[in-house]
C-alpha positions in Angstrom: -41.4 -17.7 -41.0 -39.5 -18.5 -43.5 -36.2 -20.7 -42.8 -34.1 -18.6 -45.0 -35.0 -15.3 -45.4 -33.5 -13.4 -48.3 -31.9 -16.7 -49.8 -32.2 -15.2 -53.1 -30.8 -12.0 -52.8 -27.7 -13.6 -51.4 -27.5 -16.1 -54.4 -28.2 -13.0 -57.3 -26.1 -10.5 -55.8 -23.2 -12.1 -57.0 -24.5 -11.6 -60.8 -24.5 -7.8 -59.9 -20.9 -8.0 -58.2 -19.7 -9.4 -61.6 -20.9 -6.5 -63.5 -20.0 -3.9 -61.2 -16.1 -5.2 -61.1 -16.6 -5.2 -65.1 -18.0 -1.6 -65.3 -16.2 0.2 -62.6 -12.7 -1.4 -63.3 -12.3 -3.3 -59.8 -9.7 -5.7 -60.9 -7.2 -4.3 -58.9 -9.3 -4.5 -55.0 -10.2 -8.1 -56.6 -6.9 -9.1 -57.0 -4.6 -7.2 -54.7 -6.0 -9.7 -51.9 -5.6 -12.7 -54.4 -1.9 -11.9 -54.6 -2.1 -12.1 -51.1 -4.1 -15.1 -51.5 -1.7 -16.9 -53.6 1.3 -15.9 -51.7 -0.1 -17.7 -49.0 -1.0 -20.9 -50.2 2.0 -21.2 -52.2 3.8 -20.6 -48.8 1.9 -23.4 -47.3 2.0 -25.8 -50.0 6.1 -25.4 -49.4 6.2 -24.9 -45.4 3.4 -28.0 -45.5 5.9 -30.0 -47.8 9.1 -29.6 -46.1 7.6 -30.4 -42.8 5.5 -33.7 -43.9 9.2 -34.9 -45.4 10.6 -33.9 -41.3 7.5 -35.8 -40.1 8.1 -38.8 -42.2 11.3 -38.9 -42.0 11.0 -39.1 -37.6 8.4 -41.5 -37.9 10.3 -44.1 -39.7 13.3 -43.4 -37.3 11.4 -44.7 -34.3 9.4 -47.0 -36.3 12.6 -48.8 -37.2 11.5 -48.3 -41.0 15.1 -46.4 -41.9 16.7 -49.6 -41.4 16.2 -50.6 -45.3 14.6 -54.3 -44.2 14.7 -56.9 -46.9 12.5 -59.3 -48.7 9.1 -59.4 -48.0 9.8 -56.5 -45.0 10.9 -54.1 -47.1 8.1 -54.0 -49.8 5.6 -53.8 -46.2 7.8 -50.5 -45.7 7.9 -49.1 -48.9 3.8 -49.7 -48.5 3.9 -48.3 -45.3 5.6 -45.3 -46.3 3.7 -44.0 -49.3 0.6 -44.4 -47.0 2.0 -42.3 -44.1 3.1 -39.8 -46.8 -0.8 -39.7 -48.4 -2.0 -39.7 -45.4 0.3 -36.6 -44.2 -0.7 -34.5 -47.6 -4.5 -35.2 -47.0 -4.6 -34.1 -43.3 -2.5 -31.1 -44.9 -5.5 -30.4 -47.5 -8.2 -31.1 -44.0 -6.3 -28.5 -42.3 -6.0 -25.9 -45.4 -9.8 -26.3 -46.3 -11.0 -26.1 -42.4 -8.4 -23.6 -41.0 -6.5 -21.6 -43.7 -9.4 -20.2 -45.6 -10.4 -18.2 -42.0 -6.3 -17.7 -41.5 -6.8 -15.9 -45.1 -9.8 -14.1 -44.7 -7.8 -12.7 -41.2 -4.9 -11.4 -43.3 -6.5 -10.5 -46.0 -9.6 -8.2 -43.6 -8.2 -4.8 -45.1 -8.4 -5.2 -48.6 -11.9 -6.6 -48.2 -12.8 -3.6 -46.0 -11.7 -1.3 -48.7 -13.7 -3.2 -50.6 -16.6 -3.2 -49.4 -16.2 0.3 -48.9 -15.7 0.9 -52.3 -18.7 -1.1 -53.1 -20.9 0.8 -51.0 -19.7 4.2 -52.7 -20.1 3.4 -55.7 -24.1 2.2 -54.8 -25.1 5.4 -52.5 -22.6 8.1 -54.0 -21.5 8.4 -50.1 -17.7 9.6 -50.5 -16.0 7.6 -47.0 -13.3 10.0 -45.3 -10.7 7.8 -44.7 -9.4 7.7 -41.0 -6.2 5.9 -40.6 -7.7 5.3 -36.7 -11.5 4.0 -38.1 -9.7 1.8 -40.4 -7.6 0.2 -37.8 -10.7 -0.3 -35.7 -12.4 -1.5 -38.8 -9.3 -4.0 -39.5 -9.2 -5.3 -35.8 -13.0 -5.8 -35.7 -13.1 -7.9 -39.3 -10.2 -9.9 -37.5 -12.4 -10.3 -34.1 -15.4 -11.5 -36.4 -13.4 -13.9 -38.4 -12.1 -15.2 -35.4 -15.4 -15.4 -33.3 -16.5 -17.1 -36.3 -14.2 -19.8 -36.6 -14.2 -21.0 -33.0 -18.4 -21.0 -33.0 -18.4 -22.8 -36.4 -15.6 -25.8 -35.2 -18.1 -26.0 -31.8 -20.7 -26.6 -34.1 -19.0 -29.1 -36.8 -17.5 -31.1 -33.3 -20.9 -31.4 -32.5 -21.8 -32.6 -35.7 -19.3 -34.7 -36.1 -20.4 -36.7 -32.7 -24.0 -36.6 -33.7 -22.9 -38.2 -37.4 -22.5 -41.5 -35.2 -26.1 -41.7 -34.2 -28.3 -44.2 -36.8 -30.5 -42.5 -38.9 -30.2 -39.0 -37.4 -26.0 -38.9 -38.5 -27.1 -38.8 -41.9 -28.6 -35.4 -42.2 -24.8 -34.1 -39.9 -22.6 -33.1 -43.5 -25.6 -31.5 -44.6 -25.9 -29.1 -41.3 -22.1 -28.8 -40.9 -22.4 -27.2 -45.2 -25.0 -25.0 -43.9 -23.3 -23.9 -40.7 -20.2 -23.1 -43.1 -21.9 -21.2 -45.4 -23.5 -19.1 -42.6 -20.2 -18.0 -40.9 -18.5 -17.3 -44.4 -21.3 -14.8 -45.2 -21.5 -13.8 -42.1 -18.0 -12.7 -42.0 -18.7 -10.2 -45.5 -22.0 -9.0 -44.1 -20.3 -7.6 -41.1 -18.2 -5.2 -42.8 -21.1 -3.4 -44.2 -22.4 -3.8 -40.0 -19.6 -2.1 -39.4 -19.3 0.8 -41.6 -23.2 1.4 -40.3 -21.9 1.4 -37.2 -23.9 -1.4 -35.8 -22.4 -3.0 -32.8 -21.3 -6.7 -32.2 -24.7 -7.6 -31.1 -26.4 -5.8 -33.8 -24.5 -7.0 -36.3 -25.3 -10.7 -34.8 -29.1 -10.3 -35.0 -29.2 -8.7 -38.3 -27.4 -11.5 -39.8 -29.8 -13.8 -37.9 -32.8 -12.0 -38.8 -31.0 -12.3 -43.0 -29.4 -15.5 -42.0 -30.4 -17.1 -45.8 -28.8 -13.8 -47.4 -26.1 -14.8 -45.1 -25.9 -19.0 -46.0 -26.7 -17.8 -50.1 -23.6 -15.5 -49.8 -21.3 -17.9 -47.8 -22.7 -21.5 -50.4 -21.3 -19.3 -53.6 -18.4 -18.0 -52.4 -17.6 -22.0 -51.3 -18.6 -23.3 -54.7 -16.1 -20.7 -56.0 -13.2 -21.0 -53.3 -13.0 -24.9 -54.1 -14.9 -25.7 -57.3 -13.5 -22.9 -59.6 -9.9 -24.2 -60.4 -6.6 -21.8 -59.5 -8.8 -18.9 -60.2 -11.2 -19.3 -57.9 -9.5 -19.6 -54.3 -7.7 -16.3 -55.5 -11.2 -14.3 -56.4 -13.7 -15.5 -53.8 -13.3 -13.5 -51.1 -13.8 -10.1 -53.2 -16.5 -11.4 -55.1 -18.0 -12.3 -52.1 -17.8 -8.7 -50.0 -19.0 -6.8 -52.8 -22.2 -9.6 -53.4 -22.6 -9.0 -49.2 -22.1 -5.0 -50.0 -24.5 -4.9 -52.7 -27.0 -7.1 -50.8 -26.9 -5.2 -47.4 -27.5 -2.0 -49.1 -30.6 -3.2 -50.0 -32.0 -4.6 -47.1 -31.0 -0.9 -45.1 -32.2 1.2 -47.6 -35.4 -1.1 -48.5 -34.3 -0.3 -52.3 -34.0 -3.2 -54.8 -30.8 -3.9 -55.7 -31.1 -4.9 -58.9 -32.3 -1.3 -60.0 -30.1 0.5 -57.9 -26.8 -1.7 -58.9 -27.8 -1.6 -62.7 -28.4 2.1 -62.2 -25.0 3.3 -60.7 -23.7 1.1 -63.5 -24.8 2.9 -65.9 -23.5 6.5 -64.7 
């Protein structure tokens, strides 16, 4: 059995997402939640400022550091301080690349369920009634996935993280702990497609097992584009990345390749 099934539709998916945002004019489901995106960060790049200079600025109260020493003392302090300061913005980045992206998928769960919604019309000509009471439940379960998510995947990267220590065997630990990521990120985009199929909690859990390297291939692009892909890419990954996950749970339910059936419904 292989270790990853359906690696590769996950990874070419995202080719096919590309051209269907280009041919049916997504731009605005790709970046309505980018606004929301960008909002955000920009909100914790000033809330995460403000309260490093408050940190700072308590720690060299009690540390006595406020006292402007002199000679030799106060170049130790103005050493002291920068590296307090570094050290508070990259514990700020630790905490925005670990935490905030799964804060943003959270916030941002309706848009992408739209999305993928969206996605899935446009593949299977299935028009969606929309039900202001499905969409809530659809809202609070992408929430409830993102969040089940999230507190599996730190159990698993604390694990890691104490396993790292051990000779020989530590090395392999960043490797799993990028794997493990990758797998709950796709996970969380797969699920809306679950959803909207009406799979339950459980169902949803062993069909992503069963696809878990569709799962991992969808999850390792969209990281590469959330971090690697400057400005733009933080703001754009998480649409990109439902309607890859759309496009390739459609074809694993509907045993139809997606390549066909995506270059199909864009050309109508």
């Amino acid at each position: 059995m292989a270790l990853f099934p359906n690696f590769k539709v996950g990874f070419k998916t995202y080719s096919d997402a590309h051209r269907m945002i280009v041919k049916h004019r997504l731009w605005v489901y790709v970046f309505f939640p980018a606004i929301i995106n960008l909002v955000m960060i920009l909100l914790l790049i000033f809330v995460g400022w403000h309260f490093i200079g408050l940190f700072s600025d308590w720690l060299f109260n009690i540390t006595g550091l406020n006292a402007q020493p002199t000679g030799f003392f106060k170049y130790l302090a103005i050493i002291f301080k920068i590296i307090v300061k570094v050290a508070a913005y990259i514990l700020l980045f630790l905490f925005y690349s670990s935490i905030y992206r799964y804060i943003v998928l959270a916030i941002i769960s309706p848009a992408l369920a739209v999305l993928s919604e969206k996605t899935d019309k446009i593949l299977t000509g299935i028009n969606y009634q929309f039900r202001f009471s499905q969409f809530l439940k659809d809202v609070i379960r992408g929430i409830a996935i993102v969040l089940r998510n999230f507190f599996i995947e730190m159990g698993f990267l604390i694990l890691c993280f104490f396993i790292g220590f051990i000779p020989v065997i530590g090395y392999i630990s960043p490797v799993v702990m990028f794997f493990i990521t990758c797998y709950f990120y796709g996970f969380s985009m797969i699920d809306y497609s679950n959803e909207r199929a009406r799979l339950s909690l459980s169902e949803s859990v062993k069909f992503v097992r069963k696809n878990r390297g569709m799962a991992v291939a969808n999850g390792m692009v969209f990281y590469f584009i959330f971090f690697f892909i400057p400005v733009i890419g933080f703001m754009v990954a998480p649409a990109y990345s439902v309607i890859a996950a759309t496009i390739a749970v459609s074809k694993q339910q509907n045993s139809i390749p997606v390549i066909v059936s995506v270059n199909e419904n864009l050309n109508t």
